[in-house]
Structures are given as structure tokens and as C-alpha cells.
C-alpha positions, 0 to 999 in steps of 0.5 A, spaced: 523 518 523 518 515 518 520 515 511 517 511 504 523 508 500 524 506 494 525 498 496 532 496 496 538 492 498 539 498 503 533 497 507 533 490 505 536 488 512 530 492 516 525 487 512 529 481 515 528 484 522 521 482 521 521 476 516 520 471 522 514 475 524 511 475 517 512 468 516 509 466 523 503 471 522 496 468 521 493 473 517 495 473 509 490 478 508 493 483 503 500 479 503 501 481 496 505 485 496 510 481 502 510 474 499 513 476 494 519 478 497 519 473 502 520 468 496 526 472 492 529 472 500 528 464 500 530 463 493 536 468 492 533 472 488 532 480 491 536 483 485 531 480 480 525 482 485 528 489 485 528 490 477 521 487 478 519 493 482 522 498 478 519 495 472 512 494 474 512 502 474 512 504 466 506 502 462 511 500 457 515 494 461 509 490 465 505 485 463 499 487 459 492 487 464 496 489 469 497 497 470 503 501 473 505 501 480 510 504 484 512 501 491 515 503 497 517 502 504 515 505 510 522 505 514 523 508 520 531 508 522 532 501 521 525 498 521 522 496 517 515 499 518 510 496 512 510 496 504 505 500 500 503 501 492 500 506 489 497 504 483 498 509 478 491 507 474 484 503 475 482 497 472 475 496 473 476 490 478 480 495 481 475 500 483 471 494 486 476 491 490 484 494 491 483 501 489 490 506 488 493 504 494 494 497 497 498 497 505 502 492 508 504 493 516 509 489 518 505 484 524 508 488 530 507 494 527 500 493 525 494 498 530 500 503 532 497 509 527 503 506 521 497 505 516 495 512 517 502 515 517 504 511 511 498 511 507 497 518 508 504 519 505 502 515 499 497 520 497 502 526 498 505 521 492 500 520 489 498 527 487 506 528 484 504 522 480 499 526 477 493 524 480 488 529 483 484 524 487 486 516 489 480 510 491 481 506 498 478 500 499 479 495 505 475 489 507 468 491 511 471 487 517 477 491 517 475 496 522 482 499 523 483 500 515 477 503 515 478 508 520 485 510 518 481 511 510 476 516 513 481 520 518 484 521 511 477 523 508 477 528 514 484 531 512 483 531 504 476 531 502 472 526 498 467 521 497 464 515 501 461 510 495 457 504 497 460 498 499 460 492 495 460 485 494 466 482 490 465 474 490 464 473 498 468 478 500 465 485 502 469 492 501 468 499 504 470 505 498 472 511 499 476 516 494 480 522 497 482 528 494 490 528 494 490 536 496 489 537 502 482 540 503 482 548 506 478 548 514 479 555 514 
């Protein structure tokens, strides 16, 4: 049963189930939030990676010009299923390119609806963070994330924003209402 995680030493051997997958994967696209762990696994420093997550939580504990984040992993039984974030607060660069939610499938679980399931849990998260609706991006080439994001419009409600350029890369934008919205 798929279920998000607060990342730790307990789930810690579902991630290494998929490690070499993540290191064999040609697609670093998004990997912002995997290379970390990879590095704290390589370098034997998962404990201070862990305080890391749980001080990029609080506005009092993270660097400043960063904003609060919560991560969490997506498992199901003894897999390792992806990583997400949900980010408590926009930066102006946010709201062009990353938005509140930032999704890493791991490699063999990618285009088997795991996205979907996972992001649709982080809004779910999200509205008991407080926030009433959460900004989805991903990169116009990515058909797979972008379906994900409008079957997750379908459900919530929203608002579909122009796509963007941000340097050479283009992003679709779409906030979604974290309430369900009434189909009666």
C-alpha cells in the first residue's frame, strides 16, 4: 500500500533497493532532491542529511533565500517508490520554475501512475499545511508530469497559467485547489 514517509533510517533500505537505478539513470532532470541522499549514502552521512530535512522545515532553521519545505517519500511495502517536496511558500523563481510540489519517481517506477498517486497525497498535505491551493510546473517536454498535473486539476479545481520561459527551458503552470472540488 503506498504510503508518504517522513524519510529516515527506516525506510532507508527501500532507497537503497533503487540506488543503482538512480546512478545508472540518464535522466538528471529533477534530481534535486535524490543526489543529495546519494551523496550522504556514499559519504556516510545519512544521519546529518536527515537533520538537514527536518531543518529545512522551519523558517527559523534554513538558510536565508531559502523557504520551508517538508520532504517525503513515497513507499510502498519495502519500495522505495519516488521522494517529494512540498514547499511551504513561493519565491518569485519558484512561481516561474519548481512551484509547491517537486516529485522524483525512482527510474523503474516512472510512467506507472506513482506521480500521480504521490502528488495527489502531497496536495492532500499541503491543505493541512495551511495552503488553500499549491502551484505545479514541469518542463513542456514532459507529457507524462503534465497529464499527471491536469488529471489532478480535474479532481481539485484550478487555474491553467501561461507557460513560461525560465533561460532556455520552458515550463507548463497550473495551480490546483487543495479541496476537492464538489462534481455533484
Amino acid at each position: 500500500m503506498l504510503k508518504l514517509v517522513k524519510p529516515s533510517r527506516q525506510y532507508l533500505p527501500a532507497f537503497l533497493s533503487v540506488l543503482d537505478d538512480y546512478r545508472a539513470d540518464k535522466n538528471h532532470f529533477g534530481r534535486g532532491g535524490i543526489d543529495p541522499l546519494i551523496r550522504a549514502i556514499e559519504e556516510d552521512t545519512v544521519d546529518e542529511y536527515l537533520k538537514k530535512l527536518d531543518d529545512y522545515e522551519h523558517e527559523e532553521t534554513i538558510k536565508p533565500g531559502l523557504v520551508p519545505e517538508t520532504r517525503l517519500w513515497l513507499i510502498d511495502g519495502d519500495d522505495f517508490i519516488g521522494s517529494f517536496s512540498i514547499r511551504h511558500r513561493l519565491t518569485p523563481e519558484l512561481e516561474l520554475r519548481g512551484g509547491h510540489i517537486a516529485a522524483n519517481i525512482a527510474p523503474k517506477h516512472r510512467g506507472k501512475y506513482s506521480s500521480f498517486i504521490g502528488a495527489k497525497m502531497c496536495i492532500d498535505y499541503a491543505a493541512k499545511l495551511g495552503l488553500e491551493r499549491v502551484l505545479m510546473t514541469c518542463s513542456t517536454h514532459n507529457n507524462a508530469s503534465y497529464r499527471a498535473i491536469m488529471g489532478l486539476m480535474g479532481l481539485y479545481g484550478g487555474t491553467v497559467l501561461p507557460d513560461v520561459t525560465v533561460g532556455e527551458h520552458n515550463e507548463h503552470r497550473v495551480w490546483i485547489n487543495t479541496k476537492k472540488q464538489n462534481n455533484t
